[in-house]
ROBAZA-195138 format. One record per residue (C-alpha): x, y, z. Coordinates in steps of 0.02 Angstrom, whole numbers, plus 50000, padded with zeros to 5 digits. Layout:
ROBAZA-195138
XYZ;...
END
This chain:
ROBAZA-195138
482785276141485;481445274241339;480925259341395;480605265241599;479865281241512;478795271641386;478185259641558;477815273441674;476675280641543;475825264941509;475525262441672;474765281341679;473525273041539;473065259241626;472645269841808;471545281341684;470825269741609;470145260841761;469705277241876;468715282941703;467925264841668;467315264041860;466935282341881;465625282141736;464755268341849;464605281241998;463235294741999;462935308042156;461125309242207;460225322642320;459235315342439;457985327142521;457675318642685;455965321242794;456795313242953;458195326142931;457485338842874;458915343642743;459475336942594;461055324142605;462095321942468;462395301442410;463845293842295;463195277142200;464205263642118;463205250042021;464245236741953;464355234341742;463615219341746;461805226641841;461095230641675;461405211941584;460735201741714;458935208041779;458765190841903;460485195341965;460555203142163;462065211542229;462595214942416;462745231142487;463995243342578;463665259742639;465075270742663;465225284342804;466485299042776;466315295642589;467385308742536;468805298442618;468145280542621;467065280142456;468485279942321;469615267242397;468115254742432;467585253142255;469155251742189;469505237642304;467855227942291;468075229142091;469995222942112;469145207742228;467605206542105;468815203841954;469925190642056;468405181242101;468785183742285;467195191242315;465565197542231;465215213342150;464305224942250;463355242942255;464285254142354;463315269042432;464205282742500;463635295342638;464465313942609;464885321542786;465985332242793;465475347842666;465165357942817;465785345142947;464195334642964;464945318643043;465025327343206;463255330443204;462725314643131;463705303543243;463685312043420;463565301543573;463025307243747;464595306943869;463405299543996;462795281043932;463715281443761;461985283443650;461705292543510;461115310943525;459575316143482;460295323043296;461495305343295;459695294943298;459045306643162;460425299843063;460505282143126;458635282543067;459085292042906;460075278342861;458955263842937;457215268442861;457465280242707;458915277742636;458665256642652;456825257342609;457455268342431;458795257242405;457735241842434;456415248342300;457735255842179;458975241142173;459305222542171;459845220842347;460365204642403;460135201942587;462005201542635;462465220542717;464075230242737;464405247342820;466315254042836;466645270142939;468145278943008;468835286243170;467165293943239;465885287243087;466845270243128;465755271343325;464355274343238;464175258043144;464195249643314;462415254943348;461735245543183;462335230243290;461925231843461;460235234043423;459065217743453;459185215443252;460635220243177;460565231043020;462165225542911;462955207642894;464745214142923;465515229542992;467275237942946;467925249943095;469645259143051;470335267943187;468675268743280;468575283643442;467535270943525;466115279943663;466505273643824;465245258943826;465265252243659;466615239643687;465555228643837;463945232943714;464945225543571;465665209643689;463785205443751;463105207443577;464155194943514;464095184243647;462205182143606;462205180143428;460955166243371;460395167743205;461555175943043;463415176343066;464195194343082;465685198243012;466735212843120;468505220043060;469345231243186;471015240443138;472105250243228;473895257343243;475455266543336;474885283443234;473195286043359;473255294443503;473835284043634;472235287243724;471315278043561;472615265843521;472505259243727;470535259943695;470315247843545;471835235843614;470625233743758;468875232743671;470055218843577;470535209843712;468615210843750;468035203243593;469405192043576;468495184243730;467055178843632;466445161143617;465195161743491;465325153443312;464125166243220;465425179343271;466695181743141;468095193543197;469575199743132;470925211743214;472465221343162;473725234243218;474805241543099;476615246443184;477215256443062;475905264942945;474945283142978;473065286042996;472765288942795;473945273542743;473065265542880;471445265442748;472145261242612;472825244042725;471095240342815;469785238242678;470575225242577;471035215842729;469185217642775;468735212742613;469575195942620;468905192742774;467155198642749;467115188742594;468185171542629;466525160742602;466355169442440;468205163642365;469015146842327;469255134442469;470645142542520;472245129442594;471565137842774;469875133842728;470045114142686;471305113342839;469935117942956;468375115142885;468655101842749;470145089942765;469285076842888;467585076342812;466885058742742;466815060042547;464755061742586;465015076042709;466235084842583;465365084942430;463715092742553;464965104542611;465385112242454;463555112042392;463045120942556;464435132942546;463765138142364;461875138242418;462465151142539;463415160642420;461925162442304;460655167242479;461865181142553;462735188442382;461535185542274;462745176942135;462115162342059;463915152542034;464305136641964;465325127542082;467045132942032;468215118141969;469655124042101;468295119442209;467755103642155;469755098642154;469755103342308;468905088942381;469455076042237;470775068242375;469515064942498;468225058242363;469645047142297;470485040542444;469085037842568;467985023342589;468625015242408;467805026842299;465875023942364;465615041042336;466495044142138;464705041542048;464065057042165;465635067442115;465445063541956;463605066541945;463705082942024;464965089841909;464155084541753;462455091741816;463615108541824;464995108041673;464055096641542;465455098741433;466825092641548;467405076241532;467705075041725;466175070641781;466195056941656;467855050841720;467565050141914;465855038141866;467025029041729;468185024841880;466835022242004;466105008641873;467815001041856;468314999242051;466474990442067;467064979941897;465524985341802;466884985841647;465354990141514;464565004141605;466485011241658;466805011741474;465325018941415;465585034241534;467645035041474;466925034441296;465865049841329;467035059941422;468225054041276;467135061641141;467045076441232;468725081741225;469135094641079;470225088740942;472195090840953;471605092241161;473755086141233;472465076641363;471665064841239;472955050141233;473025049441443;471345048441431;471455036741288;472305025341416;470645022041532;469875016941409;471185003941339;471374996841523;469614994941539;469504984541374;470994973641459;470234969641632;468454966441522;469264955941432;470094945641549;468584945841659;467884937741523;469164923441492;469114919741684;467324918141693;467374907441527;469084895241510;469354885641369;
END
């Protein structure tokens, strides 16, 4: 009884602890806005790390209804920052419902499904101001996120059906979609040419069946879509309720807004990676960081899951041709490592080039740490590479 007493309590600690440590990173600003003509109330959460790195940029996600939607994003994008399954970002959250201003701010006329004339106020609240101050204020990397719910969750649709779209990737929960959003949505997509968009669409047996039936069909509309720079993601939760239902739909979202961001993942090398040429694999990987540094703004090493990864391909494909590049690009990115030294050690000693294969084992040897459990194995390169020298030598020159 101690013990579950003593546990519960800890775990008390620990919630505080994090709500406090992530809450001091969150200020509320008053925004007087000229296109409104009101002041609109913001919620801001800048990462720890904004203050130790000034080259560093970070992606951005505005929030509608952020009295419901703000909280649970940033605790999930610091929960998939500190798993390294996706970067940190500044979250900016729009208040709206003090005195009920979603309604207002994201009206549609009945007629054609457009914003009202106070919904385009908003859309270009959120457009020109509030992007151009976060532009000038912040490191903003050029990768985009906006999340909104039920009614704020239609409004994010017209950030994409314009000619340029405003955000990268777009979260609706539960979305009351206007009545022509859904063939807007399908022939936006359809036309995509240039950056990929990311859409998540949730849904569940708690809406009114008159929404549920709504987004099952604008799914079965999108799931139409033949276009590679679409990235969609659907679900339907059976047995959840319209709050729980949040609480499910922005991780999932996160994970999928953010795969290219995380370690090959065994879906990722199954589809992408697995019957690449060593050549082609090792580009894929670089590319796949070069984007990660363009869109998040996170200058990453290549991560060693990664570079395992594609080890089998490297290895088993076209007799090792490719080990010197491996082994090149990983010393360029962990000097200290002694596996780049060992992949151009082995490509050396499958071309028989015995004295430059041990010169490279030698190296990667002294750069093991002493007492390292790995140092005999890798001990044992070099003593076979002494052998096969060796008897290269007596072949070439017989008594």
């Amino acid at each position: 009884m101690k013990i579950s007493i003593l546990n519960k309590i800890n775990t008390l600690l620990i919630l505080f602890v994090t709500i406090n440590s992530f809450s001091q990173n969150i200020k509320t600003k008053k925004f007087n806005s000229e296109i409104l003509q009101n002041d609109r109330y913001l919620k801001i959460y800048i990462p720890p790390s904004y203050d130790l790195d000034e080259t560093k940029f970070y992606p951005l996600t505005i929030v509608l209804d952020a009295e419901f939607l703000f909280d649970v994003y940033v605790g999930n994008s610091i929960l998939f920052a500190n798993k390294d399954k996706a970067p940190e970002q500044i979250v900016v959250g729009i208040n709206q419902n003090h005195f009920d201003e979603r309604y207002q701010d994201c009206s549609y006329q009945k007629e054609n499904s457009l914003p009202t004339q106070e919904s385009e106020a908003f859309y270009q609240f959120i457009r020109i101001e509030l992007m151009d101050y976060l532009e000038e204020n912040y490191r903003i990397s050029p990768f985009k996120t906006i999340i909104g719910n039920t009614l704020t969750a239609n409004f994010t649709n017209y950030f994409l059906v314009e000619e340029y779209p405003g955000f990268n990737a777009f979260i609706n929960i539960n979305p009351y979609y206007a009545l022509d959003i859904p063939i807007m949505l399908q022939q936006k997509a359809s036309s995509l040419k240039d950056e990929n968009i990311y859409y998540y669409l949730s849904n569940g047996n708690y809406n009114l069946e008159k929404y549920s039936t709504f987004i099952d069909e604008t799914n079965a509309l999108l799931e139409t879509v033949n276009n590679p720079k679409f990235k969609y993601k659907y679900e339907k939760f059976e047995n959840s309720t319209k709050t729980a239902s949040i609480g499910q739909s922005v991780p999932s979202a996160l994970a999928f807004i953010f795969e290219m961001y995380s370690t090959i993942s065994d879906e990722e090398f199954d589809k992408n990676v697995k019957d690449l040429s060593p050549a082609d694999a090792i580009a894929y990987l670089e590319k796949k960081y070069v984007e990660i540094e363009y869109l998040f703004g996170s200058n990453l090493k290549i991560r060693e899951k990664d570079i395992f990864a594609i080890e089998a391909i490297v290895l088993d494909k076209e007799n090792g041709d490719y080990l010197k590049n491996f082994g090149e690009m990983i010393n360029k990115l962990y000097k200290e490592s002694p596996i780049g030294d060992y992949y151009i050690g082995r490509y050396y000693e499958t071309e028989k080039k015995y004295k430059l294969a041990l010169r490279y084992y030698k190296s990667g040897y002294m750069k093991l740490p002493e007492g390292d459990p790995n140092s005999d194995g890798y001990y044992e390169n070099i003593e076979r590479v002494l052998q096969k020298r060796d008897g290269a030598y007596i072949e070439e020159n017989p008594k």
